[in-house]
FIPALO-771561 format. One record per residue (C-alpha): residue number from 1; residue in three letters; y, x, z. Coordinates in steps of 0.5 Angstrom, whole numbers. Layout:
BEGIN
  num  residu  north   east     up
  NUM     ALA      Y      X      Z
...
//
This chain:
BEGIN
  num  residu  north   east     up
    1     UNK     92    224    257
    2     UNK     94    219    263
    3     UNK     91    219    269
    4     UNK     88    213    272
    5     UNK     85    213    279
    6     UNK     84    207    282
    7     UNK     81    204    276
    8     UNK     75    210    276
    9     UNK     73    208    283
   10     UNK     78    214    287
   11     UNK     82    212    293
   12     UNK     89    215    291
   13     UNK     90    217    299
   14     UNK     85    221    299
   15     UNK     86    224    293
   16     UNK     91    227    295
   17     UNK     88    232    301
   18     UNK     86    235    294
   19     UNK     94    237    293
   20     UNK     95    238    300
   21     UNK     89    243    302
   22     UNK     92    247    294
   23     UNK     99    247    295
   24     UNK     97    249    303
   25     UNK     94    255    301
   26     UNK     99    257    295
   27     UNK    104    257    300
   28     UNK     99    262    304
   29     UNK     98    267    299
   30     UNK     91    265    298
   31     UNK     91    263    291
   32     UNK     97    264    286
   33     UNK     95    257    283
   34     UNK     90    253    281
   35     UNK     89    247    275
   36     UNK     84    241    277
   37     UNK     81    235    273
   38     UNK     78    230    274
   39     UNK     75    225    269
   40     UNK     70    219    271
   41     UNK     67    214    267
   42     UNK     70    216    261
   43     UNK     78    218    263
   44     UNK     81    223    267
   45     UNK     82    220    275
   46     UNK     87    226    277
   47     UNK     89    231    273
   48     UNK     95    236    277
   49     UNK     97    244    277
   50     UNK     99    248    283
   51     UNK    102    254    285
   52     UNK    104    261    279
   53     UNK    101    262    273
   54     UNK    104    268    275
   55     UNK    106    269    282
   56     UNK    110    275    282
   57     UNK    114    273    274
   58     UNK    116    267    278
   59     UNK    113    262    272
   60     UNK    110    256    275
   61     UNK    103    254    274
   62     UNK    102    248    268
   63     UNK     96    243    267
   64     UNK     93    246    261
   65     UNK     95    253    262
   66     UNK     90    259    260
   67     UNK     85    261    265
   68     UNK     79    267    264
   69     UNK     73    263    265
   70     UNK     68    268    265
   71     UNK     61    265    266
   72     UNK     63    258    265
   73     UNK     62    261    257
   74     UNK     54    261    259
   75     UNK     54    254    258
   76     UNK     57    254    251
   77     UNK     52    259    249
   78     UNK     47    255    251
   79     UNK     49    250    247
   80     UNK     50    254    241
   81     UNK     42    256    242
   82     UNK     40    249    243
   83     UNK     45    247    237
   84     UNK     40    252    232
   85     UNK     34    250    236
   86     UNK     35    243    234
   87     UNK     35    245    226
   88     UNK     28    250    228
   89     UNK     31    256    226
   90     UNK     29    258    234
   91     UNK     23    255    238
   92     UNK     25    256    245
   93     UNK     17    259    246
   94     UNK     18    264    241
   95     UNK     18    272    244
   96     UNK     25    275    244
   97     UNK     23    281    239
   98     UNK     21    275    234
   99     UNK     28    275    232
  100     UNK     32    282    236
  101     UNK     26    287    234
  102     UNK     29    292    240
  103     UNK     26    289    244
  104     UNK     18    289    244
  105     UNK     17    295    247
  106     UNK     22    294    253
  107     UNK     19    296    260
  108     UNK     19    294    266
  109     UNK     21    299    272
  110     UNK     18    299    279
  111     UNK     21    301    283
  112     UNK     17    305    288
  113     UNK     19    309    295
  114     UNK     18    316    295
  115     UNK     19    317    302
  116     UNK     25    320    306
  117     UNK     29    315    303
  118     UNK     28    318    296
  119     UNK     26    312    290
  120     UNK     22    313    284
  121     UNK     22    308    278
  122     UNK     15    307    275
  123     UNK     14    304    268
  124     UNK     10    299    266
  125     UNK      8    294    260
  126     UNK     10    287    260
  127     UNK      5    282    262
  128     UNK      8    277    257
  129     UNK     14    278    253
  130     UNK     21    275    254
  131     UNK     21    267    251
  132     UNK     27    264    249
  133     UNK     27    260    255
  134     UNK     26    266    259
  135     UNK     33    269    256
  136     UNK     36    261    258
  137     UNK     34    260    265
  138     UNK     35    267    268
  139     UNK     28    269    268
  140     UNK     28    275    263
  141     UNK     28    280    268
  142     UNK     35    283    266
  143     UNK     41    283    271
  144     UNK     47    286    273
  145     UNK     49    292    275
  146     UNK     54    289    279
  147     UNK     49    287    284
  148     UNK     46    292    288
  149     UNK     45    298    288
  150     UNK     37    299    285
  151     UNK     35    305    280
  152     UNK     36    300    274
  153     UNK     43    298    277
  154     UNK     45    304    276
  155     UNK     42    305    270
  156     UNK     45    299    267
  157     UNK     52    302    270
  158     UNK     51    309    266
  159     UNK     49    306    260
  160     UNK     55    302    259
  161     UNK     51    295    257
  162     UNK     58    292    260
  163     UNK     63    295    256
  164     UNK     67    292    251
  165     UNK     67    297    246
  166     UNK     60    294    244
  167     UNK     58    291    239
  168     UNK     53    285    240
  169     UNK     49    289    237
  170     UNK     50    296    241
  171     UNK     49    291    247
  172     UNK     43    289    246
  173     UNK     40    295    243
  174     UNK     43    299    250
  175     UNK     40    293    254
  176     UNK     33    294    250
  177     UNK     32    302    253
  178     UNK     33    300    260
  179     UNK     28    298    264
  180     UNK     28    290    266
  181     UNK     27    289    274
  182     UNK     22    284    273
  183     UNK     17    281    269
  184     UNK     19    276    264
  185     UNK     18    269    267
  186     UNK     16    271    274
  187     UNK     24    272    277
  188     UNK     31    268    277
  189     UNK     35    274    276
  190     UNK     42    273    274
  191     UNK     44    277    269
  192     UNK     45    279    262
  193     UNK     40    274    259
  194     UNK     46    270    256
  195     UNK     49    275    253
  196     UNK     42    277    249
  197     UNK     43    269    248
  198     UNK     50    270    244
  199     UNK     46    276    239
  200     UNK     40    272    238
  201     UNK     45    267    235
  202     UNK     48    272    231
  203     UNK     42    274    228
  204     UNK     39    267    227
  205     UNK     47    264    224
  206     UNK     49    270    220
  207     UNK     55    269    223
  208     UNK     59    273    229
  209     UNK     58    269    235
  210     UNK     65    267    235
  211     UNK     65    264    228
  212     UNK     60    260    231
  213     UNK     62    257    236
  214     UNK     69    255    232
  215     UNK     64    252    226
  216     UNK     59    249    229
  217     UNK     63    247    238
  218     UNK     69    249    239
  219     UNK     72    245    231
  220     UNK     68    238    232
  221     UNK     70    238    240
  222     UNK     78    239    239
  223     UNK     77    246    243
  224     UNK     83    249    240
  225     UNK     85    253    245
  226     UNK     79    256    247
  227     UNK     76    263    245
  228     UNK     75    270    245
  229     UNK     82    273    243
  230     UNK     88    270    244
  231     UNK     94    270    239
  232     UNK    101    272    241
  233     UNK    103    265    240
  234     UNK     99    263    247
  235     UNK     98    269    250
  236     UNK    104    267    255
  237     UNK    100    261    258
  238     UNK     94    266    260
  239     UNK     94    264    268
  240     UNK     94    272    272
  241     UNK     92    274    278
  242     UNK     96    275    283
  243     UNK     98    282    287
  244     UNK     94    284    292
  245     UNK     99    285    299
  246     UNK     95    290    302
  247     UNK     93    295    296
  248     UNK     99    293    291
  249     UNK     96    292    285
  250     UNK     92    286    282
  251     UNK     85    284    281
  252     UNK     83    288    273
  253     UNK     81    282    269
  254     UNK     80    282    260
  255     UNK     87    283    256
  256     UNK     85    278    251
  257     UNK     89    279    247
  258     UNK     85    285    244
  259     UNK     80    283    239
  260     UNK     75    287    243
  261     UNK     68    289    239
  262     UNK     63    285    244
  263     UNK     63    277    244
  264     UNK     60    277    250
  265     UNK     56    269    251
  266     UNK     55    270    258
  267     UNK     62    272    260
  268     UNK     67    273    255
  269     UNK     72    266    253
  270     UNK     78    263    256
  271     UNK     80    256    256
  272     UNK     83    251    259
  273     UNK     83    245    263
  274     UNK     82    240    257
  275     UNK     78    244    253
  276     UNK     72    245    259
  277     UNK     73    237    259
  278     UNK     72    236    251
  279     UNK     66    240    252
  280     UNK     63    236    259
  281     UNK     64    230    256
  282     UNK     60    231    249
  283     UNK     54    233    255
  284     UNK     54    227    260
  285     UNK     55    223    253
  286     UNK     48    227    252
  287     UNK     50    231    246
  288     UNK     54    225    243
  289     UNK     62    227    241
  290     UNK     68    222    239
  291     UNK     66    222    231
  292     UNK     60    226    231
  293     UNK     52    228    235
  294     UNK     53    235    237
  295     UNK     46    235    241
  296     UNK     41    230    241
  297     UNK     40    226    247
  298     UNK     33    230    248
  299     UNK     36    237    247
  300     UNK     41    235    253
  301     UNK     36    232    258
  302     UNK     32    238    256
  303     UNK     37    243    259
  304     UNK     39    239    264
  305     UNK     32    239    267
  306     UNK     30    244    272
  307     UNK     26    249    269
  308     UNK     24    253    275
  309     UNK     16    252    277
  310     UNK     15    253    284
  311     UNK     11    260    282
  312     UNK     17    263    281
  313     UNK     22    267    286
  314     UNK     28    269    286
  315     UNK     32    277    287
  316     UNK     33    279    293
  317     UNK     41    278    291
  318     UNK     41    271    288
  319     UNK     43    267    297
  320     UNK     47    273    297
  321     UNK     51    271    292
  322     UNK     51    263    291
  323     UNK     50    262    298
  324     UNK     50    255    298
  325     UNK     51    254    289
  326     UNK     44    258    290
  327     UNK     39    255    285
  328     UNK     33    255    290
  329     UNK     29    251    292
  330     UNK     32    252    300
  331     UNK     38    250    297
  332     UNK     36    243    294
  333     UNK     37    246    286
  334     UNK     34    249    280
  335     UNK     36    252    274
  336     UNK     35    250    267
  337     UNK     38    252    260
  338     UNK     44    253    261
  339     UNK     47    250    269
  340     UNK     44    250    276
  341     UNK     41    243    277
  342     UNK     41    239    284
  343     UNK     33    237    284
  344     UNK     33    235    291
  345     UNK     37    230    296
  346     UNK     39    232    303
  347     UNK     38    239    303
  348     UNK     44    243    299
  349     UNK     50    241    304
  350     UNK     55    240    300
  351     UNK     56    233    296
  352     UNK     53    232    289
  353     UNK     47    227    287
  354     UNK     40    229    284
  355     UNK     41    231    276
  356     UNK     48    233    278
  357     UNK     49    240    274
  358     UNK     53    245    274
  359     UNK     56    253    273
  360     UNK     62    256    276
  361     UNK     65    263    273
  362     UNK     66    270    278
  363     UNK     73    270    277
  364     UNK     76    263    280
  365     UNK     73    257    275
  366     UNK     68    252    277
  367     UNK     66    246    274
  368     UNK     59    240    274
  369     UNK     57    234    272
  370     UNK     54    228    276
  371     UNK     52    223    270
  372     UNK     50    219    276
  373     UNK     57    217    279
  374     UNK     59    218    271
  375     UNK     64    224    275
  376     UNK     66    230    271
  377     UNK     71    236    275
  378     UNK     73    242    274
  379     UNK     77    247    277
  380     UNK     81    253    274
  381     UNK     84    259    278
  382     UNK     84    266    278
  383     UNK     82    268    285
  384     UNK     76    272    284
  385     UNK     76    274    292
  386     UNK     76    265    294
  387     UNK     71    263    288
  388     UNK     65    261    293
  389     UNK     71    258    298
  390     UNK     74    253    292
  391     UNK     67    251    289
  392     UNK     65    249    297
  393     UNK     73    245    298
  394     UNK     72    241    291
  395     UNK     66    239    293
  396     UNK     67    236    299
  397     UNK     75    234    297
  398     UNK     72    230    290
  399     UNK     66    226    294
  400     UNK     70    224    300
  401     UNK     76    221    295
  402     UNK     70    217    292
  403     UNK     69    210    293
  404     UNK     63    206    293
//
């Protein structure tokens, strides 16, 4: 794949603030390294590694080395949703428990304070049960239990919902006795919602997620080097965090070569710089791949399209978290199934226009799409600790590189 900047609108100059501001802070041991990729109207502008692989074995970072991408998999298990969706298998209205039966009697728990600091959790029925499109755009009423520190929180984190050793099915059945935090289609709560997404393909496929995701994407798309386990042949490549001076260790991240029982949709595969890229360009193309349609046209605008009314609210965490990648309304963005969605021009304060989308992953990665410039980037390091930083920095350092 050859580079070509200047034919696809970039200022070769400026281009090189990207390398400068990398390699400025590889030196400084803010991050080990970093791979980025910009592609635009088709073909890639710019295409560079910085820094280690692995900083403390000394091995030099290369462009199409292997990164954990964590929430970079929602997109793909989105996709993977809608891809059944297309065939009527699945009907995005539908209730969750149609298809995951554990579900239907899920509670919601309020918390209530009972003085002297001491909370309560109340439980009540749903008001509407959890949709598909619920479980899409983050409105289901699960989340994290590594936000906060609620009654529910704790209760994801005793029970165990993020463990590795789960098999899907165990996950959601894990998932299903708790309470959730809200009410379905009242709040935007980032959570556990795509993970009950990659069950539901499961069960709808009869196939495991992985296989489907090798069938039906990753095979059509020529994403070879992307997947849940890694064979030893590429386990070399896998790009690692680097040692932390101050405690000397480094940041515990998933071993992938371990075939783990839990393929986690929401947060479970690696990839590479150009694999992300195949999948990207079947999106901004709406759907259509170099020999074959994966999604409709209608099925990507569908996903791309803010799915957030103005009824509904936000956890108290959701600024805390994304800061300005928030997808609130106060941030000039949506959400819709799958990626956060720029809805409004002038009031986020990074560069982008309306329609661009995007995701990043909590361990280093990020990417979006802007159909209108015809502009694909993403970023691949694993520096969880600068995750909100790079997102902010590549922003800027792509648009101001930009001509025209």
């Amino acid at each position: 794949m050859k580079e070509n900047s200047e034919a696809r609108g970039f200022n070769r100059d400026r281009l090189q603030r990207i390398d400068a501001a990398l390699q400025a802070d590889v030196d400084a041991r803010k991050i080990p390294g970093a791979a980025v990729l910009i592609a635009r109207r088709g073909e890639i502008a710019y295409w560079k590694a910085f820094g280690f692989r692995d900083r403390e074995a000394n091995v030099t970072m290369e462009r199409n080395d292997i990164f954990r991408i964590a929430s970079m998999t929602k997109p793909i298990t989105s996709v993977a949703l809608m891809m059944l969706a297309e065939r009527g298998a699945v009907l995005l209205p539908d209730p969750v428990a149609k298809y995951l039966p554990e579900f239907a009697e899920t509670k919601v728990g309020v918390e209530d304070n009972a003085g002297a600091g001491n909370q309560t959790l109340r439980l009540v029925p749903q008001v509407r049960p959890i949709t598909i499109q619920d479980l899409l755009r983050h409105t289901a009423g699960f989340t994290y239990g590594f936000f906060g520190s609620s009654l529910i929180k704790t209760a994801y984190n005793e029970a165990g919902v993020f463990d590795l050793r789960n098999t899907n099915q165990e996950m959601t059945h894990k998932l299903a006795a708790l309470p959730l935090v809200h009410q379905p289609g009242e709040v935007w709560d980032y959570g556990m919602s795509t993970d009950v997404v990659g069950r539901l393909v499961e069960v709808v496929s009869g196939k495991s997620l992985g296989e489907f995701f090798t069938e039906y994407i990753f095979a059509p798309l020529g994403m070879d080097e992307t997947g849940f386990v890694l064979g030893p042949d590429k386990a070399s490549r896998m790009a690692q965090p680097q040692v932390d001076l101050k405690s000397g260790a480094r940041v515990p991240m998933t071993d992938h070569t371990v075939d783990w029982p839990w393929q986690s949709g929401g947060a479970g595969l690696y990839s590479t710089a150009s694999d992300y890229l195949r999948l990207c360009k079947m999106l901004i193309n709406r759907g259509e791949a170099p020999d074959r349609r994966l999604l409709a046209a209608s099925t990507v605008d569908l996903m791309t399209s803010d799915h957030l009314h103005a009824q509904i609210g936000y956890s108290p965490e959701t600024p805390v978290i994304f800061e300005a990648e928030a997808p609130t309304r106060d941030m000039g963005q949506g959400f819709g199934l799958g990626f956060a969605v720029r809805t409004q021009a002038g009031v986020n304060p990074l560069p982008g226009t309306i329609g661009d989308y995007f995701w990043a992953g909590a361990l280093g990665t990020y990417f979006w799409i802007d159909p209108q410039r015809e502009l694909i980037v993403i970023f691949m390091s694993q520096a969880p600790e600068l995750r909100l930083p790079y997102r902010y920095v590549m922003r800027q350092l792509v648009y101001q590189a930009l001509e025209g």
